[in-house]
MARBA-3410 file (N, C-alpha, C, O; in Angstrom, 1 decimal):
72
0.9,-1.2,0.0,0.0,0.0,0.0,0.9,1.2,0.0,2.0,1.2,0.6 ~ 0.5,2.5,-0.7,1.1,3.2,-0.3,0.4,4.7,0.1,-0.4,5.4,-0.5 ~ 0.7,4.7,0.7,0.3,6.3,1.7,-1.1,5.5,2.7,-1.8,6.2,3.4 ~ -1.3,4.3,2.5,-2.7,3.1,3.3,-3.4,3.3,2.1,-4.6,3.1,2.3 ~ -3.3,3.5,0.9,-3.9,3.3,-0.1,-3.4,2.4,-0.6,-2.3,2.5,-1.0
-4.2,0.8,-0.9,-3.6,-1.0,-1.3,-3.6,-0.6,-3.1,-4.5,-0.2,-3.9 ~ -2.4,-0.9,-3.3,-2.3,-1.0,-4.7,-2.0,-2.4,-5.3,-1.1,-3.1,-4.6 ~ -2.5,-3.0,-6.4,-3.1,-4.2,-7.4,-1.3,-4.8,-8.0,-0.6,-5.8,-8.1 ~ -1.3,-3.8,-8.3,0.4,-4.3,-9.2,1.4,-3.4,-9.5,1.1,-2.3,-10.0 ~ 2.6,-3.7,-9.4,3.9,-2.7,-9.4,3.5,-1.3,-10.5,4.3,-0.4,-10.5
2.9,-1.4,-10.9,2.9,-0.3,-12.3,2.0,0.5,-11.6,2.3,1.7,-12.0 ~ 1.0,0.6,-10.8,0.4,1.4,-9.6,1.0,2.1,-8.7,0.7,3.2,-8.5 ~ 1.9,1.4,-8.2,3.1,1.9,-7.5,3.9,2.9,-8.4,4.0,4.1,-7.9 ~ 4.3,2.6,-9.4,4.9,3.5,-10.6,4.2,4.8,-10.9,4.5,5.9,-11.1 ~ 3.4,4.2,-10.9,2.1,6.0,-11.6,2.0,6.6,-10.5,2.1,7.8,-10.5
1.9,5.7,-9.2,1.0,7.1,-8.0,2.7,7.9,-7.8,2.8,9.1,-8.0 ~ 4.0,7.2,-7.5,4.9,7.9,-7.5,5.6,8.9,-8.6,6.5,9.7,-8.4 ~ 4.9,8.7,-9.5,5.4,9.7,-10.5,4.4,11.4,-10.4,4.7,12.6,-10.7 ~ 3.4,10.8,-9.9,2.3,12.2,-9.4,3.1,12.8,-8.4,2.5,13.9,-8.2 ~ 4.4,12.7,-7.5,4.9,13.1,-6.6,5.7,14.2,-6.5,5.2,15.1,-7.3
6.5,14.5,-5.9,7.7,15.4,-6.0,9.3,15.3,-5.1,9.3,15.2,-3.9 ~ 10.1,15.3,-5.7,11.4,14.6,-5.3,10.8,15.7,-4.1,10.0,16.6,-4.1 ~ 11.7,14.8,-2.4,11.5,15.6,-1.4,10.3,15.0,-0.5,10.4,14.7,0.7 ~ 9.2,14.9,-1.2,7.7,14.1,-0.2,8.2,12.8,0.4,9.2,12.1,0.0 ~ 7.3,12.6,1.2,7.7,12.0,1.9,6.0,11.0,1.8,4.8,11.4,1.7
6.8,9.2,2.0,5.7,8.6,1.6,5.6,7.3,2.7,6.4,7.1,3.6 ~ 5.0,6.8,2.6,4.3,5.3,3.5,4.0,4.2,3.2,2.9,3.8,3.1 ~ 5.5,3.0,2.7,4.7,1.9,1.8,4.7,0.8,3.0,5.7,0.7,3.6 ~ 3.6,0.1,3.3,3.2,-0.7,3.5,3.6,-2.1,2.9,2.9,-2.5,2.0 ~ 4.5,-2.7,3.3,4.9,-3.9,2.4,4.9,-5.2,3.6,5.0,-5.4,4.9
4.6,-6.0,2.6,4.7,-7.7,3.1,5.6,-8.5,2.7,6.0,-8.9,1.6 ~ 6.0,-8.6,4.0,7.0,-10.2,3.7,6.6,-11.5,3.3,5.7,-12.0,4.0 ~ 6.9,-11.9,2.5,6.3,-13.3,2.0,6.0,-14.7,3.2,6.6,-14.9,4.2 ~ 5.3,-15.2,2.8,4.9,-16.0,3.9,5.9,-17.4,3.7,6.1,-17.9,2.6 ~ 6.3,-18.0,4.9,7.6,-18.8,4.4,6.8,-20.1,5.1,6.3,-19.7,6.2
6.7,-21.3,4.8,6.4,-23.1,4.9,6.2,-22.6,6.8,5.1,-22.5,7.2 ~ 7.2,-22.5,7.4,7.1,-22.3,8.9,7.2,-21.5,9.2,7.5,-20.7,8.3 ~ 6.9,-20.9,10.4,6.6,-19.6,11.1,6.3,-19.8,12.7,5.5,-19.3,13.5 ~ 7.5,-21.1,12.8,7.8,-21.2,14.3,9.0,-21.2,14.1,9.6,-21.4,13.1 ~ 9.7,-20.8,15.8,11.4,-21.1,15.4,11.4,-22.2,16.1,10.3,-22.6,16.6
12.5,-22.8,16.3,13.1,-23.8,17.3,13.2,-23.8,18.4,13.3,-24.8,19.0 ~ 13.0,-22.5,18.9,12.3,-22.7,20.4,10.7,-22.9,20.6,10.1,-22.9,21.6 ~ 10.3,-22.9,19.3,8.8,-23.0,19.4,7.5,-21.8,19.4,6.3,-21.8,19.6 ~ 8.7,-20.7,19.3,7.9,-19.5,19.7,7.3,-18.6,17.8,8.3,-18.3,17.1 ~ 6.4,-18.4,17.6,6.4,-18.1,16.5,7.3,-16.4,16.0,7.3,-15.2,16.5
7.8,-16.9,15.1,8.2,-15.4,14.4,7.6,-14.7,13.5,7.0,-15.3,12.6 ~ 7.5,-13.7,13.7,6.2,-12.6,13.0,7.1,-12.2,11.7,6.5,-11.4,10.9 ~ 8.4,-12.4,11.4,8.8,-12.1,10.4,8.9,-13.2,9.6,9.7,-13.2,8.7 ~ 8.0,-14.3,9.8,8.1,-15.8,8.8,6.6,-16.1,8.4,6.2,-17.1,7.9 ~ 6.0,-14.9,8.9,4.3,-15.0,8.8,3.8,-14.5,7.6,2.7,-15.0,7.2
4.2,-13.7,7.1,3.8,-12.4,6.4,3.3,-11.4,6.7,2.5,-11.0,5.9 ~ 3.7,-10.7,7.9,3.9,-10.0,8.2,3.9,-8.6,7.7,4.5,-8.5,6.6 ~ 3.1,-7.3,8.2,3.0,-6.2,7.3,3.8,-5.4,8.2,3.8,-5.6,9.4 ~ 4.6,-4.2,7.7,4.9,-3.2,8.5,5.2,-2.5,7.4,5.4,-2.8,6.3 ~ 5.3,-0.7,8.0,5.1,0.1,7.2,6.5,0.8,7.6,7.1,0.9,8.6
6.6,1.4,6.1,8.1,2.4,6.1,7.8,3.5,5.5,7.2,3.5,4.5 ~ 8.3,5.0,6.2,8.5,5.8,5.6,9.4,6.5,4.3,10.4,6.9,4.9 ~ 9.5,6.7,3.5,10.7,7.1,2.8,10.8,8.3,2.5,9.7,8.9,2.7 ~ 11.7,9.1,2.0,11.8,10.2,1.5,12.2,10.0,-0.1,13.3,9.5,-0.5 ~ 11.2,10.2,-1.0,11.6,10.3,-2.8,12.5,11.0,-3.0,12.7,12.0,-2.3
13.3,10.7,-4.0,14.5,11.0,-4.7,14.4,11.9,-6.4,13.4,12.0,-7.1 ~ 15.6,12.4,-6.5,15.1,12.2,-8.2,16.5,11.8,-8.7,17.6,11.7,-8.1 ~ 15.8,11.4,-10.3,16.8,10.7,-10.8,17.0,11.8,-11.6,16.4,12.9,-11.6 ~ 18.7,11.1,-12.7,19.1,12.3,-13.6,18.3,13.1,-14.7,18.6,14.0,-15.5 ~ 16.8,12.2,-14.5,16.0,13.3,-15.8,15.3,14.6,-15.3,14.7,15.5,-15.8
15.7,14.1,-14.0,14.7,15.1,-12.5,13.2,14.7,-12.6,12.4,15.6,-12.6 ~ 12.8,13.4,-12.7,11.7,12.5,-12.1,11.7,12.1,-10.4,12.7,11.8,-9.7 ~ 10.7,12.2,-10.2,10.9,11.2,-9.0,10.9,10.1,-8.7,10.1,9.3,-9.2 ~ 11.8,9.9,-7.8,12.5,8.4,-7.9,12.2,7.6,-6.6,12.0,8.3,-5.5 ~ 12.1,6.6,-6.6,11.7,5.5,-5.6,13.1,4.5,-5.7,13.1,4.2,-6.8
14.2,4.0,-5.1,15.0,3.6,-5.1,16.1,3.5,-4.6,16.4,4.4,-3.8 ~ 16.8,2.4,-4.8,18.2,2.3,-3.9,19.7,2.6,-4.5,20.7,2.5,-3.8
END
């Protein structure tokens, strides 16, 4: 999701960040994939083997065309 708005497929992600402006500041909501187990070895479950949601802030970038950029 981004800004708590759920987006369908990467190319949504693409468009709503291009309506942006290098500088804003945004909220993606991402999931970890859900993995076969999601207990450890002590038996206690791990919330990072569940799929698990948590959210991150970022600050947009721009690239050299001066777009705004989402990236590492």
């Amino acid at each position: 999701a981004l800004n708590g708005e759920p987006l369908t497929d990467p190319a949504q992600l693409k468009e709503q960040i291009a309506q942006l402006a290098p500088g804003d500041e945004i909220v993606l909501t991402v999931r970890q994939p859900a993995q076969a187990t999601a207990e450890t070895d002590s038996g206690k479950t791990d919330s990072n083997k569940t799929g698990a949601e948590r959210e991150v802030t970022v600050t947009l970038g721009e690239n050299e065309q001066g777009e705004t950029w989402l990236g590492v």
